[in-house]
N, C-alpha and C positions, 0 to 999 in steps of 0.2 A: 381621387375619390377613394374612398374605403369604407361605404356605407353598408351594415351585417343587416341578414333579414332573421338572423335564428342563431341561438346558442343555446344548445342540445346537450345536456345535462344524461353521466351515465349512457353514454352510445359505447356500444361493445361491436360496432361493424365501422367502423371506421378507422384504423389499427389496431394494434395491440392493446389488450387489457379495456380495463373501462377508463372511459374519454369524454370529456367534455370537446365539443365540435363546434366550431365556429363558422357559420356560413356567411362568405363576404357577398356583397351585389354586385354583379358585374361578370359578364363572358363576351367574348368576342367569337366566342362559335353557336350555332345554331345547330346542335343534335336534334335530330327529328325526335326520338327518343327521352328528350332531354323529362324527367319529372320535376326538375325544381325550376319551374319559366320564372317565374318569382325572382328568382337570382341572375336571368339573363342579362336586363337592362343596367347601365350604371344608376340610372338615375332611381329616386324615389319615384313608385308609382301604385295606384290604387288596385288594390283586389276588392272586388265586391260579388257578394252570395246575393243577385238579385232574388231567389227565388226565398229567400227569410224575410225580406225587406217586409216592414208592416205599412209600409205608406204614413207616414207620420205626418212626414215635409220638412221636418227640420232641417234635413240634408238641404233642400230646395232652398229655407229660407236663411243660411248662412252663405251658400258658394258666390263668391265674387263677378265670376264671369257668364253668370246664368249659364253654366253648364248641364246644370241637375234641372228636368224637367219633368211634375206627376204626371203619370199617362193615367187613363180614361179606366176608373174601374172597370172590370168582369168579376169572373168567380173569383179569382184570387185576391181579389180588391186592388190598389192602390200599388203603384210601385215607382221608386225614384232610379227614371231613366238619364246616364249620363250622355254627354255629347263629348267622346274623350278629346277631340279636337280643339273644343274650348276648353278641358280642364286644367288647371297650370300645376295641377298635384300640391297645393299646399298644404291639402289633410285636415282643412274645418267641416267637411263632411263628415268624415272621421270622426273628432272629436266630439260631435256630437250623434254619432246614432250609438240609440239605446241600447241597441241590440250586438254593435259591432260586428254587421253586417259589412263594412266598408271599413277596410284597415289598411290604412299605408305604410306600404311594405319598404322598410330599408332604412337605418338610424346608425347614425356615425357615433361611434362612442371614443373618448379619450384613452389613449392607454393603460391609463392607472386605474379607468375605470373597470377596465376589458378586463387586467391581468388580475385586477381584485375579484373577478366573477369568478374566472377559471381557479383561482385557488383555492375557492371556498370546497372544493373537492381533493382536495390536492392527496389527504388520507386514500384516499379509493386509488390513485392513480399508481402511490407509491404501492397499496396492498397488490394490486392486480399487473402494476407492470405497464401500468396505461400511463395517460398524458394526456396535450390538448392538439388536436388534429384543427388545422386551418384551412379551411375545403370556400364551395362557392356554388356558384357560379367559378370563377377564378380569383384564386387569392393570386397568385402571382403575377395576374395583371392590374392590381391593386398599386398606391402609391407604394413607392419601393420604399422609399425612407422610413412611411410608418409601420408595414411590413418587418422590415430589420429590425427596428426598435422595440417592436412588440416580440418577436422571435428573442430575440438578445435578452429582453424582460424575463422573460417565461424563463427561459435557460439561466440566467442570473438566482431563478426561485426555484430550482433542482425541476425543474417541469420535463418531460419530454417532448420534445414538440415531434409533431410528424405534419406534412404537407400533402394534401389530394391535389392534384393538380392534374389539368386535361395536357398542359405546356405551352400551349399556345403565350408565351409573352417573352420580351427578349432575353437574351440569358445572360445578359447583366444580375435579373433580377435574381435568377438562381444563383450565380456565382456571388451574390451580398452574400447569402444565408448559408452554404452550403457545410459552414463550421460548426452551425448550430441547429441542424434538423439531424435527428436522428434516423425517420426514416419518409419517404413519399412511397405515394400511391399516383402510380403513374398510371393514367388510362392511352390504353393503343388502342387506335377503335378498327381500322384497318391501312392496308401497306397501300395497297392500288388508292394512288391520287386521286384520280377521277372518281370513283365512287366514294372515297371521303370529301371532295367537294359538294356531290350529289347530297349526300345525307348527310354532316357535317358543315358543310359552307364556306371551309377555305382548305386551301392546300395545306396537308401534312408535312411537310419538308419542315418547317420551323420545330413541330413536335418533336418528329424523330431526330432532328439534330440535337435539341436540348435533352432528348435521354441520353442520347451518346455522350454528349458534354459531360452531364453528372455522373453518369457512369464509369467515364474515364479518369472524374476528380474524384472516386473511389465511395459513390452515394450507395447506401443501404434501399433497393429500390423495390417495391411488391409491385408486380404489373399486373394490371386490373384492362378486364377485357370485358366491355357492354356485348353481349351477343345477341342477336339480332339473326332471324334467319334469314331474312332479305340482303343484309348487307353481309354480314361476316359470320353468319352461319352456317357454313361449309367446312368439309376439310381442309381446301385448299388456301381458301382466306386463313386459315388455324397457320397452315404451311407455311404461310407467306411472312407471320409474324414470328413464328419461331425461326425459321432460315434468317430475319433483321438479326434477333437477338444471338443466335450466334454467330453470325458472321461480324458482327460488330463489337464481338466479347465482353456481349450487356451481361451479369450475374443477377440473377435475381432468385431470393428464399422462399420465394413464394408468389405464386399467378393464381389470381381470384377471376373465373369465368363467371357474367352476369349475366343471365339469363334476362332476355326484353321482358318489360312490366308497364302494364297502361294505369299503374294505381296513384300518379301527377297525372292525370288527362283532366279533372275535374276541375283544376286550377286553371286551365290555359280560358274555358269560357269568363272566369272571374276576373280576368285578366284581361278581358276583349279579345282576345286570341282565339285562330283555331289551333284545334289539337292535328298536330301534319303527320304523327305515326298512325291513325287511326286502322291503315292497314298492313302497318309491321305486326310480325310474330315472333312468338318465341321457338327454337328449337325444344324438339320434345327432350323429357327424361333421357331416354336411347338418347339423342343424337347430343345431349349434353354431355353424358357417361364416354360417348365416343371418343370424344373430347377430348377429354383428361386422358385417358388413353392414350390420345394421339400427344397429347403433352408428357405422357410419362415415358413413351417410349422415343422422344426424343431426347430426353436427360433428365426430365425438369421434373423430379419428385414430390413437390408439396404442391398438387395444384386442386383447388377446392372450386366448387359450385358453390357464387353465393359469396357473400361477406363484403 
């Protein structure tokens, strides 16, 4: 699979320069935290803004497996409630509300199609130093073949490619590419296993093995750190990831501290979901400032809040 839910024209937080961003569908981690749920499943699957729905029924009278059912006006009139259990996600819902209310999220597109998108910028990338970043949910656990082909494309058209990656997928897949990405954005969320199971969902060993891999096959790496003050927003946790990265003689130009954000919560109801960080926080300003601090006076001089 390799189905994109978003390709993000002029993004300036996603490496270097201004970028065109490609969001693949698909993770196989579950951050409590996570803002883009949209990108978690592989498969295509329905977002819908019940609270704009006009009651039409159109929705109603195309779905195949009577999923879509009107409920009983009140004050807000008429609204088409789905049974996600019966829905098979084919997207004739979709297709016809007026309002696009109901959009199904996640469209495979051909290479040539993809790489014709991303160059239509291609001026901006060369002025600013930018390129096309391939983020997700996880691109790297994306089909590997069309992955390489699409990287190797980009790079054949002066592109810079860069990678977001959380790591989680085998590292085969980073060893296709690692001739042609100029630089990843690696997220460490935290070192203690058991708490990256807790909040995360699978063991970390995979991750920080593939940053070591890349790192020892001489990758250009920025490590991006979700901060979270329940889970790794402490000193100690700060400790735990700077003691990995030297001891393992990771180099990295630059560490981007992210301060927790609930501004993807509204997506997880549209999605049938609930929102699981509802009572994670962010560290304050202070204890963000700390931070970097505690990052600078271990060696690591570019470390920024944010980006």
């Amino acid at each position: 699979m390799h189905a994109i839910t978003n390709i993000q024209k002029y993004s300036i937080h996603d490496g270097d320069g201004i970028r065109t961003t490609v969001f693949f569908k698909g993770c196989h981690l579950r951050c409590w935290w996570c803002h883009n749920p949209e990108t978690q499943k592989f498969d295509p699957e329905l977002q819908i803004d019940i609270a704009k729905c006009t009651g039409c029924g159109r929705c109603e009278a195309v779905c195949p497996t009577g999923a879509i059912t009107m409920s009983e006006p009140d004050e807000d009139g008429r609204k088409a409630v789905i049974d996600r259990d019966k829905c098979i996600r084919c997207g004739k819902c979709a297709d016809v509300c007026l309002g696009n209310f109901r959009v199904l999220v996640g469209r495979e597109y051909p290479i040539d199609e993809l790489v014709r998108i991303c160059l239509q910028d291609q001026m901006f990338y060369e002025q600013s130093g930018g390129g096309v970043t391939l983020s997700g949910g996880e691109v790297m656990a994306m089909d590997p073949v069309y992955i390489q082909t699409l990287v190797k494309e980009l790079c054949r058209e002066g592109v810079d490619v860069t990678i977001d990656t959380c790591g989680q997928a085998p590292y085969s897949n980073f060893e296709a590419i690692l001739p042609y990405v100029h630089t990843w954005l690696y997220d460490v969320k935290v070192i203690d296993d058991e708490k990256h199971k807790k909040y995360v969902g699978m063991s970390n060993r995979l991750i920080l093995d593939n940053l070591k891999g890349i790192a020892k096959a001489g990758a250009r790496i920025y490590i991006r750190i979700p901060t979270v003050k329940e889970v790794n927003g402490d000193p100690e946790s700060m400790a735990q990831i700077i003691d990995f990265l030297k001891e393992n003689g990771i180099q990295t130009p630059q560490v981007n501290l992210l301060p927790y954000h609930s501004t993807g919560s509204h997506k997880y109801g549209k999605l049938g979901r609930d929102y699981p960080a509802a009572d994670l926080t962010a560290p304050s300003d202070e204890e963000m400032e700390s931070f970097v601090e505690q990052w600078n006076k271990a060696g690591f001089a570019n470390v920024k809040i944010g980006g």
